[in-house]
Each structure stands twice: as C-alpha cells, then as structure tokens.
N, C-alpha and C positions, 0 to 999 in steps of 0.2 A: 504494500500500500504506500506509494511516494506520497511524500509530504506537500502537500502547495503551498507556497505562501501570500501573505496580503499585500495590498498595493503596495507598500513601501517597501516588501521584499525583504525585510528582518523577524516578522512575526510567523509562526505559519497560520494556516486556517488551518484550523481542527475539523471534522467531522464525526460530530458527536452524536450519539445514538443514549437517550435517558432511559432508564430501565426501574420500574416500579410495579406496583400492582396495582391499589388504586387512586384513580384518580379523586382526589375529598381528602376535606382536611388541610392543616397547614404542610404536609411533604409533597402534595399536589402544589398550595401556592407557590413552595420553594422552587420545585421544578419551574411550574409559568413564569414565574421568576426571572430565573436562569436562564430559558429559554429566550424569553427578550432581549437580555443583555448578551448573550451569545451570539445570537443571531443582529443583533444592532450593531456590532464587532467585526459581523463579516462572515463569520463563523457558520459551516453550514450543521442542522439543528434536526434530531428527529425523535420519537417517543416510540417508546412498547408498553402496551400498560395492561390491565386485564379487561376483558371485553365484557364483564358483566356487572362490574360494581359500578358508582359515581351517578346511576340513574339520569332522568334528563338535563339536571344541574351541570355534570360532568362532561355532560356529552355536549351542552353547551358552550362549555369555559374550551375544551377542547378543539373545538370550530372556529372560535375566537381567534384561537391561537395559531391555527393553521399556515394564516400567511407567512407568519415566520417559520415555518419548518420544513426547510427544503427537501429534508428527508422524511416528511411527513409522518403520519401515525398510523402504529401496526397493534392492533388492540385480540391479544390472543387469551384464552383462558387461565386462569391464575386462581389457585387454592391461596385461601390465608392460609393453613397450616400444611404441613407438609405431607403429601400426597404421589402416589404414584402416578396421575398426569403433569407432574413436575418437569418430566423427562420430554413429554410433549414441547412443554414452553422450552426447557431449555434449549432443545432445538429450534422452536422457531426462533427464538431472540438471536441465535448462533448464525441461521440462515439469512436473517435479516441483516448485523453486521456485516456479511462478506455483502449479499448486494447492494448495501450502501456505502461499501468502501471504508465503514468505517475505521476512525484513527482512536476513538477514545470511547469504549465503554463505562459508563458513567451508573451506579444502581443505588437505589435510593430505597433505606428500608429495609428490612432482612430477606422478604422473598426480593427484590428487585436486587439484592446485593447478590443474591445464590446465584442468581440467572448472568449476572452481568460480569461474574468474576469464574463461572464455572464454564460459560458456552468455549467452545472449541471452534476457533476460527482463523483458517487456515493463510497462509502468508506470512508478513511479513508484521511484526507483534504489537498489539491495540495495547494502548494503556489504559490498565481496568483501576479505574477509581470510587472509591466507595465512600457513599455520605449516610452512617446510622441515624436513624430518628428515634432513638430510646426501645423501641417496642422489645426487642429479646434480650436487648439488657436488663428489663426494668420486669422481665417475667418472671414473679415471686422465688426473688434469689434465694440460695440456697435448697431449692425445691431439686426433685429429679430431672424436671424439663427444663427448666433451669439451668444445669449442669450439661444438659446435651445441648444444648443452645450454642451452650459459651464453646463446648467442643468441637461443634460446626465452626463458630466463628474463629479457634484458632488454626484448623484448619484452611478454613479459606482467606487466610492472613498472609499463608503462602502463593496465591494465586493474587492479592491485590498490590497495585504499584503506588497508592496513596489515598491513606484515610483524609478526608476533608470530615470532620469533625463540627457538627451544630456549635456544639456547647465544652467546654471544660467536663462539665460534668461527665457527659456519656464519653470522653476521652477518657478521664478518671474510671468510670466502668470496664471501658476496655482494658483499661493496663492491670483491674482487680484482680475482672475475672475472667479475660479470655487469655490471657498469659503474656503481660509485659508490653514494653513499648513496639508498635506497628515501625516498620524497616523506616517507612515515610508518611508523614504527619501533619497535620494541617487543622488547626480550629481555625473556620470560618463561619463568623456568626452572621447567622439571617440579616437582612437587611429590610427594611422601609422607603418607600418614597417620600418625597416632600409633601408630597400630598396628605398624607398621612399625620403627617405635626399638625393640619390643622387642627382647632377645638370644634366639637361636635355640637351644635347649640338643638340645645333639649327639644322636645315634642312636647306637645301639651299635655296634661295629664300624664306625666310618664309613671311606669311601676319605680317602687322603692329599691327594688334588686332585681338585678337580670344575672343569669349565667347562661351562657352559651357553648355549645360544643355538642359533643356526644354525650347521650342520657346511657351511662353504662357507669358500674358500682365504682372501678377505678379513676371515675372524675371525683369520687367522693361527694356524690350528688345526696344519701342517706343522711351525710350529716351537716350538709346546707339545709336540710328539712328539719331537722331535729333544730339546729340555733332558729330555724324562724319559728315555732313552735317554742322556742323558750322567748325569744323577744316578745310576742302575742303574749302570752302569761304573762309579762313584764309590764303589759299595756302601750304593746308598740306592734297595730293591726299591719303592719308590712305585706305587701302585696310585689310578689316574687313572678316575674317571666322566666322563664324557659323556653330557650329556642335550641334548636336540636334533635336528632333521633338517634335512635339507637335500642339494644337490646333490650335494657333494662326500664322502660316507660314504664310499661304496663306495673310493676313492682313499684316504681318510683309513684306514678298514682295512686295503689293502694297505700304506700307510706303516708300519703297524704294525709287521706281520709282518714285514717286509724291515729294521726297529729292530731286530727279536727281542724285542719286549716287546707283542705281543701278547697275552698272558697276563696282563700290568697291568692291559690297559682295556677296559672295558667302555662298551656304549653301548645306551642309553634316550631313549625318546620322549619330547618335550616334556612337560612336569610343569610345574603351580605353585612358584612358585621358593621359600617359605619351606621349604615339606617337603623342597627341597632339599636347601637349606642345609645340615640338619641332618645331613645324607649323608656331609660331603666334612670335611675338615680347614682346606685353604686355595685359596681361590679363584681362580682363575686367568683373567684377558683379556686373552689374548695379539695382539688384535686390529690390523688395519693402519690404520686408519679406524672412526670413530666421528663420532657430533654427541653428542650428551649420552644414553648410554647407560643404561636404569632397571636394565641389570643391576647396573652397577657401583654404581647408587645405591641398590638394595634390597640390595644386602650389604654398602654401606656401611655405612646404617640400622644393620642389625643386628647391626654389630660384627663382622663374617667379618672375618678374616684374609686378605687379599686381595691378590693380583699383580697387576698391571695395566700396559699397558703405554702410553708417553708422547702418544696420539694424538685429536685432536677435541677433545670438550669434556671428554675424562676430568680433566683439571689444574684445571676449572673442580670437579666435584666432591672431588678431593682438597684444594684450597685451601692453607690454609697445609704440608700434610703430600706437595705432589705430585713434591718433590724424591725420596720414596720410589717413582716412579714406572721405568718399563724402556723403554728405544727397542725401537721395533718393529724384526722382523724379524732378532732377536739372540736366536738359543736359548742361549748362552752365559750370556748378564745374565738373561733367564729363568731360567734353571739357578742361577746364584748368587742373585738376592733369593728363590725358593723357600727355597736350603739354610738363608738366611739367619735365616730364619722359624724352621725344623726348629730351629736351634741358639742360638734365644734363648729365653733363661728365658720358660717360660709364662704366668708372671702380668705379665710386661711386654710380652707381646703382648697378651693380653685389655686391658692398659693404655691399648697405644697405637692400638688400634684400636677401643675405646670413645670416646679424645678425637673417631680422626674422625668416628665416630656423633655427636657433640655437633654438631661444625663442622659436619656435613652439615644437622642439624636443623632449626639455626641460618641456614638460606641456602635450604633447600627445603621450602617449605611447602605443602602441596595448597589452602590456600584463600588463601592470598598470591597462586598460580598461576591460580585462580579469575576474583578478582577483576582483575588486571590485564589476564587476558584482558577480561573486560568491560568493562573502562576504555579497550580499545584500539577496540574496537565505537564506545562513545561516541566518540570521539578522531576517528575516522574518521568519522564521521555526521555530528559538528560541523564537519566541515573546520577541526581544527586542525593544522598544520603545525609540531609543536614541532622545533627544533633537534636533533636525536641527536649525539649525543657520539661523537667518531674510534673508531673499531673496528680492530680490529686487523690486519694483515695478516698469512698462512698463513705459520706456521715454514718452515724449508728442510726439517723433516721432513715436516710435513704438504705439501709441494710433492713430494715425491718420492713419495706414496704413489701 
C-alpha cells in the first residue's frame, strides 16, 4: 500500500478505515468527530460499524456524514458480546481494508478494537490503532469475565501499533490490568467545538433535574431515585426528566412508583443534548463507571449546573473544581450536593460553573484532539517508541465498581 502525500508533499494522506460496533452514544460522536477533522485534512475517511444497532437516529447522523467519507460506510453485523459470527465480521472488516487500500486501521471500543487489530490484510502493513472507551475495563473487575477480558486485551496488545487513550484513567486501567505499559501511547482527550462554550438559556418551565444517557443500572440511575425521594420527604417536590433508553426502564419505573414519586419523573427518548439542557435546572450523573464521558463534558461546556459523581475520567474533566465531585453509589451525598445547588445564591452558581466552562475549554479542544490523533498515526508508522510517562493506578473506588 504506497503512501500518498498532501499538497505540500511533507505530510502523507492517510486512508483511514474507523472500526466500531455501534453507532450511539459518545464513541459514535468521537468517531463523527474525527471523521470531520480527518477528512477537512485531506485525509481520505471510511467506517465499518454494525448494521443493526443506532436505529433511525444512527442511520441519520450516518448520512450526515457521508460526504466526508471517501471510503464510505460498510455496516456489517456485530454481536456486543463475543460470538461465533465474530469471525464473519472479522473478515468482512479485513476484506474491506484491502479494497480501500487502507493505510490505518483505527477500532474504537472493545469489539471495534478485536476486529481492527485482529483482520488479516495482506500487503504491505496498516497501522492498527486502538482508542478504549472504558467498557471491558470497567466490567466488574476482578470478576471471571473480567479477567478474560483483560487476557484478550493483552493479547491483542501484540497486534496494536498505538493506544490513543480517552482518558488517564482507562490508561491507568490498562497498565493495572491488562499487563503494563502498551509498546506506544497516547492520551488524547475528546475534544468540543466553540460552539459548545456557548451558555444554554433555559426553557420555560424547565424540570428541577435532568439526566441523560442510557437508562441501565451502571448509570447509577437507582440511586438518583432514591436522593429525589429523600429530597421530596425533605419538602423539596423536585421534578426529574429523563431522556434516554435503555435496558433497564421498565425496573427504573417500577423504582419509581414503589419511591411514591412517580409523578416527579418523566421519561423521553434520546434527544440532542443542547435542547436538552435547556429542559432541566441541574444536571445530574449519578453514574458507577465512566472513561471520559461527552455528557459531562457538553454541560460542562455550557455552564449546566451539574452533579456528578467521583468515577473514570469524570475528575479529569472537572480538574481543578473535582473536589465538588459525589462517591458513587451514595443517594444521601447525591441528595445533599443537589440541595446544595437549590440553596446557593444564583449568581454564584452561574459563577462557579462558568469558571468550569473556562477550565474545561482550556484542556478540551476538538482540533488539539485532531491533530494528536494524527501525530499518533505518524508515531506509529515511524516506529517511534517514545517513553510514556507512569499512569496511574485504579482508586479503591474505581476497584470496587
């Protein structure tokens, strides 16, 4: 596969092939993302993803994106867990590479990292790059699947020529528990548009707390119910939105009703998060596990008033402010940093949560994000081997998630 290069003749063009399962959620924005700026580069740009998840939202955002993708999208079938048509995909994503010529296999995710790091494709050698988004690090460690997880992952540690890294955090994971520092290395932290600093100005009648994301038990959605059900005994009627779907609705409803605040909350299908915003009063992630979550980062952005609670790479976007942060799995400290919000002056909360729009700004950049990923392409095609600096290892919190 010869290399081509860009007008000026010093960079080359890549032909990059992104490989994931599904398209939703923030490892899909990252990809649309990346994809823009790749492609606004010069850089020609293509997807594999799984052909049944993301529903017409997906298939939407997908179309969208189209123009940019000179090697267009190959949407084949993709088990979340591991399966014997595994073998299917991996060939197709394999057969795809060779007739796009591809130069950089790029997998995002644990099944998109198998597929992109394990296809066999013949010539002249692709640099397989791989970006974790938390999910089989973060799968009840120390469990037995757990353990085969991490055994997979250092396995195909041998086949990848450079982690690009979310977060510190799931860097810090890998070196726990998949065994030590990766040959080459890269945190590059998600990025925001400008657009995104702006502040969100309310909706009329908005709810007192929104959370958003996926309705399943390791958002820690049980004990966002529990703190509003102690606030209401408190004499604080709070009225809670929920947008999102997911596994565990039906559960998260009967939780409700059996609070007796059923009548507080309301629940809505995934929506664009800005219109959200404008919905809710103060934002709540009550989450058990995270890697670097774009919810927390897009209502960072925009100055939300926001709960959050102490886990992943959340402290890496709060930064200097993450001591305002909640241990998981505590509706109690839930319940209090809400009240706490409710009963400070207003204009020192628009205060203090514009500074952390600034910090955020300040550290998450979409084309800082860009270009390092591309610098990790290069990095790995050269066979440089730079030193990575000690990563951290999993709090006792994040060990017990």
């Amino acid at each position: 596969m010869a290399s081509q290069t860009g007008p000026s003749g010093a960079e080359p063009v890549h032909r990059i092939l992104h490989v994931f399962r599904a398209p939703v959620g923030g490892l899909f924005r990252h990809v649309v993302d990346l994809a823009r700026l790749q492609a606004a580069a010069g850089h020609k740009v293509g997807i594999v993803c799984d052909a049944s998840t993301g529903g017409e939202r997906g298939a939407r955002a997908l179309a969208e994106l189209a123009p940019c993708l000179a090697l267009g999208v190959r949407r084949v079938p993709m088990r979340r867990n591991p399966h014997p048509s595994d073998l299917a995909a991996l060939g197709a994503v394999a057969r795809r590479a060779e007739s796009a010529d591809a130069t950089v296999l790029h997998g995002h995710g644990a099944k998109g990292g198998l597929y992109a790091r394990l296809a066999c494709v013949a010539g002249e050698k692709v640099v397989r790059a791989y970006t974790p988004h938390g999910g089989s690090y973060n799968y009840r460690p120390g469990s037995a699947m757990h353990r085969c997880y991490m055994a997979i992952e250092r396995m195909l540690a041998l086949r990848t020529d450079v982690f690009l890294f979310e977060s510190a955090y799931v860097a810090g994971r890998h070196a726990a528990y998949a065994g030590g520092m990766p040959r080459l290395s890269r945190i590059v932290l998600n990025g925001l548009s400008k657009d995104e600093f702006e502040p969100v100005a309310p909706a009329a009648d908005p709810y007192d707390l929104l959370y958003l994301g996926e309705l399943r038990e390791a958002k820690g959605l049980p004990f966002l119910l529990h703190a509003l059900a102690r606030l209401h005994a408190e004499g604080h009627p709070l009225r809670l939105l929920m947008v999102g779907s997911g596994p565990d609705e039906a559960i998260l409803r009967t939780t409700a009703d059996a609070l007796g605040i059923a009548g507080a909350v309301a629940f809505e299908p995934a929506q664009p998060i800005r219109p959200v915003l404008a919905r809710g009063r103060i934002m709540v992630v009550p989450s058990l596990a995270e890697s670097l979550p774009y919810v927390v980062l897009e209502a960072a952005a925009a100055g939300q008033p926001l709960v959050a609670t102490n886990v992943g790479g959340v402290p890496e976007i709060f930064g200097p402010y993450s001591a305002d942060l909640v241990p998981p799995r505590d509706a109690d400290a839930l319940a209090r940093a809400i009240r706490a919000i409710l009963d400070e002056d207003p204009a020192a909360t628009r205060a203090r949560f514009r500074a952390l729009s600034e910090s955020v700004r300040a550290r998450f950049s979409l084309e800082r994000m860009g270009a390092d990923v591309i610098a990790g392409y290069a990095a790995a095609g050269s066979g440089i081997r730079p030193v990575a600096a000690a990563l951290p290892r999993p709090s006792a919190a994040a060990e017990a998630v």
